[in-house]
PLY file of the C-alpha trace (Angstrom):
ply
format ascii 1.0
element vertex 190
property float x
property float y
property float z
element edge 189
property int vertex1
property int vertex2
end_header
-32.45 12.58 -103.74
-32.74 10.16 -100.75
-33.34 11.43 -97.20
-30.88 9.35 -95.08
-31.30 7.98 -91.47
-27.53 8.18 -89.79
-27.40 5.29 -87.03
-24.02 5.58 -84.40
-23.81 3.38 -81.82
-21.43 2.84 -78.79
-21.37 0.99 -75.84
-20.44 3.11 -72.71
-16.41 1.43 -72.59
-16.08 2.79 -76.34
-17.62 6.27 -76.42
-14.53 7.98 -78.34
-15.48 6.55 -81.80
-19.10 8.43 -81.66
-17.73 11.53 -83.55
-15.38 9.64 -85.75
-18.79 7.32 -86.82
-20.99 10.37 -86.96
-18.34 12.34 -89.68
-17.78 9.27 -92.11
-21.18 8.79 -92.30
-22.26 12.42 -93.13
-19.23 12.43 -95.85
-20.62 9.38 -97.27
-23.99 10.45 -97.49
-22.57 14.13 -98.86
-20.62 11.62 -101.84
-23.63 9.79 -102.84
-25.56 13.51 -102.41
-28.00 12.16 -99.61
-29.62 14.41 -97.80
-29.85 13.53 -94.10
-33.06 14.06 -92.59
-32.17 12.10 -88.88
-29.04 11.80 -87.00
-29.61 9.35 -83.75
-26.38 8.89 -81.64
-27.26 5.98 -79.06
-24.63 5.21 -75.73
-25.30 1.31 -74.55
-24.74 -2.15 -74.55
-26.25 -3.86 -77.93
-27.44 -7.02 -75.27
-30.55 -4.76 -74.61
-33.26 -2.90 -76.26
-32.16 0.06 -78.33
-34.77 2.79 -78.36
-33.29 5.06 -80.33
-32.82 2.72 -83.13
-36.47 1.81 -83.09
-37.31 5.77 -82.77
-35.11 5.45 -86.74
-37.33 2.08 -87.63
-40.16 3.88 -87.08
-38.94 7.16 -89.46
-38.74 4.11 -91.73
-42.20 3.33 -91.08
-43.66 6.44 -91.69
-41.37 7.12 -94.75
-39.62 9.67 -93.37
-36.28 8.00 -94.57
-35.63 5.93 -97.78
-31.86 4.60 -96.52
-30.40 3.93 -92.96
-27.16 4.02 -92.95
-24.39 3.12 -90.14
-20.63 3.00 -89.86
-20.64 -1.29 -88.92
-23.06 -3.84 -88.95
-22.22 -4.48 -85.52
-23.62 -0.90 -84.27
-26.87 -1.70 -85.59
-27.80 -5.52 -85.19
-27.85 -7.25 -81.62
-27.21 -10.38 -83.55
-27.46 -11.82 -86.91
-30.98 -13.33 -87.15
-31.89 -9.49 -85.67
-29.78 -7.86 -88.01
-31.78 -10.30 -91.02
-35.16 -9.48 -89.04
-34.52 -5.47 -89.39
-33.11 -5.66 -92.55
-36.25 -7.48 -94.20
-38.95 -5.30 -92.20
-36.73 -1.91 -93.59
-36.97 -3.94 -97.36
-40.65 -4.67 -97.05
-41.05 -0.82 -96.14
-38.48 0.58 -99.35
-35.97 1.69 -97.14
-32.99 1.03 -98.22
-29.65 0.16 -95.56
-25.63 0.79 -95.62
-22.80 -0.18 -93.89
-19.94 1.84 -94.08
-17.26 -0.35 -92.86
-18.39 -3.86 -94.43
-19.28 -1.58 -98.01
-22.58 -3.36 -97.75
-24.85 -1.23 -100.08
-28.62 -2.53 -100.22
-29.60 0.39 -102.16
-27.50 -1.67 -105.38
-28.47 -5.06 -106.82
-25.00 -6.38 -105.64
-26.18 -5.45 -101.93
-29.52 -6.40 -101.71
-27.48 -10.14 -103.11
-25.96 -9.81 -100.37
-28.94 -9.58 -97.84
-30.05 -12.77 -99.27
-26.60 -14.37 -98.22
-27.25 -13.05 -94.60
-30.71 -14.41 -94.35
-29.07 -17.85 -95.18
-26.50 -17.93 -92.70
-29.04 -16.76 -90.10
-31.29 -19.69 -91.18
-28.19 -21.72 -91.30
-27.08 -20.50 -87.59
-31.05 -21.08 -86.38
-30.97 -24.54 -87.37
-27.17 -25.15 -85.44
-28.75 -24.02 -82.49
-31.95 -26.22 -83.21
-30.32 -29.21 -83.57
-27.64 -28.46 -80.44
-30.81 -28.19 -78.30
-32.26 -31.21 -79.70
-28.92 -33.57 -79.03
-29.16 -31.94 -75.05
-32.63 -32.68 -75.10
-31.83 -36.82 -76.15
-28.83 -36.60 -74.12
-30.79 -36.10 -70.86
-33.24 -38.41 -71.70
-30.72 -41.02 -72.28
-29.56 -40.56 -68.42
-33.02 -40.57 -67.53
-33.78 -37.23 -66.49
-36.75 -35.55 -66.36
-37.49 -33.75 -68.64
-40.70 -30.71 -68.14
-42.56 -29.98 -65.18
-41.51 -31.01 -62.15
-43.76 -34.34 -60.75
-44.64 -33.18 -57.11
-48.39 -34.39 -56.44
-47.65 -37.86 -57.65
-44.90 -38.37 -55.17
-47.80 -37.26 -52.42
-50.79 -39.49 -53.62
-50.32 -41.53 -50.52
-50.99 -38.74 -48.45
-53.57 -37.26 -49.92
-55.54 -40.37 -49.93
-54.60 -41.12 -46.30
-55.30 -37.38 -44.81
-58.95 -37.82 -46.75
-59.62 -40.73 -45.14
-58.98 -39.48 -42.13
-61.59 -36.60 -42.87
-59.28 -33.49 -43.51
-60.98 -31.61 -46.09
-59.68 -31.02 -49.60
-58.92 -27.34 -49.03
-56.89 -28.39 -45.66
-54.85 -31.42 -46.90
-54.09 -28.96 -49.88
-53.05 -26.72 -47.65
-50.51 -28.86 -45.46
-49.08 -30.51 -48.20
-48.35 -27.06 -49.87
-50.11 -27.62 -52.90
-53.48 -26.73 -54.97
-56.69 -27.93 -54.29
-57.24 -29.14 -57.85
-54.50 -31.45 -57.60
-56.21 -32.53 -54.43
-59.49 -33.35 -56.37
-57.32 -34.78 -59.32
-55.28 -37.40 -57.04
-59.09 -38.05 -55.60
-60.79 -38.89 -58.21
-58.38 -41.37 -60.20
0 1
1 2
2 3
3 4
4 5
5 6
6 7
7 8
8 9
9 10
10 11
11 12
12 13
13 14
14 15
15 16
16 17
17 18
18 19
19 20
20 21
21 22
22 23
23 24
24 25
25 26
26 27
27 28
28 29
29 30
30 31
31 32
32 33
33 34
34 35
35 36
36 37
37 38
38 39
39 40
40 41
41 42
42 43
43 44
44 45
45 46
46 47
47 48
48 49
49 50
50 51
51 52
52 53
53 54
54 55
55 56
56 57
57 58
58 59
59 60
60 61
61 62
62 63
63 64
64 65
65 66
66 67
67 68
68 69
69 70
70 71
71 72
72 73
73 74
74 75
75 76
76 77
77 78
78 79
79 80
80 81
81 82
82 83
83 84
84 85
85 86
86 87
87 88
88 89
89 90
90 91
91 92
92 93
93 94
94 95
95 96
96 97
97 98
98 99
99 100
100 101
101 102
102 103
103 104
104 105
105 106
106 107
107 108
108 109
109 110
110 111
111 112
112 113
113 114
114 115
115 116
116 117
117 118
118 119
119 120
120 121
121 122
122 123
123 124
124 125
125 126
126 127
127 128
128 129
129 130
130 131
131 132
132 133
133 134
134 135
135 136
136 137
137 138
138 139
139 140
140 141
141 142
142 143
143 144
144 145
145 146
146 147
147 148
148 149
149 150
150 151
151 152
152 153
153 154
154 155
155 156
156 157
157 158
158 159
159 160
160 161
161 162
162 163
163 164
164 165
165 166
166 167
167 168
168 169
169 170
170 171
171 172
172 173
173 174
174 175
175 176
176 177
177 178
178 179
179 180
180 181
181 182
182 183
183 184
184 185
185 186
186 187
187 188
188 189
């Protein structure tokens, strides 16, 4: 018999469908004759860190649970390459994962298929946003921006050099110029 992990989720504008989450997933886990060993029931936004999810992840760790289940994809994942993250660190530990909703079973063969689809289109959806960031990145170069740190010291070289030879010590023209003393000593020494 598998000891079952329930996962509900809801973010604080949606907090009717807790209960409603909370009973399909006990009669699905009563159908397959799962025995539930932890029921967490988290209120929040899925933009930040979930606590009570990682308080299930680490029931999974110490093999407490063999199968999380939840009622939608959505209430567990804050996006899909963390829904593909979590799903490979609960396959690497034997725990098995089900969505109600979706009827995405990784405890089957047809499932765990499935997870391998997932972990494409997250690669697939990495490499979009690689390649987006790489055309902004050309883009700004072709209108000449600057791209990385900001050049400050350069643009004050001639001062430096001037307030030194004047006899203003490193430490003060660093000082009046509002920046460090080792890009004093740097513009110095070239």
């Amino acid at each position: 018999m598998f000891r079952v992990g329930l996962y509900a989720r809801v973010s604080t504008h949606d907090q009717k469908t807790l209960p409603m989450q909370m009973r399909a997933m006990r009669e699905y886990a009563a159908k397959r004759g799962w025995e539930i060993a932890v029921q967490i029931k988290e209120i929040g936004s899925g933009a930040v860190e979930r606590e009570l999810r990682e308080k299930l992840m680490y029931a999974a760790r110490r093999r407490e649970i063999d199968v999380v289940l939840v009622w939608r994809l959505d209430r567990w994942g804050r996006s899909l390459a963390d829904l593909v993250v979590t799903l490979k660190e609960l396959s690497e530990l034997g725990v098995g994962f089900a969505s109600l909703t979706e009827a995405l079973d990784l405890t089957t063969p047809t499932g765990r298929a499935m997870a391998g689809l997932l972990s494409v289109f997250a690669e697939f959806e990495h490499d979009i946003l690689r390649e987006r960031i790489r055309a902004g990145i050309a883009e700004a170069r072709l209108k000449g921006k600057h791209l990385g740190r900001p050049v400050t010291v350069g643009r004050k070289a001639a001062q430096i050099r001037k307030l030194h030879r004047a006899g203003i010590s490193k430490a003060e023209i660093a000082r009046r110029l509002g920046i460090g003393r080792t890009s004093v000593r740097r513009i110095l020494a070239t």
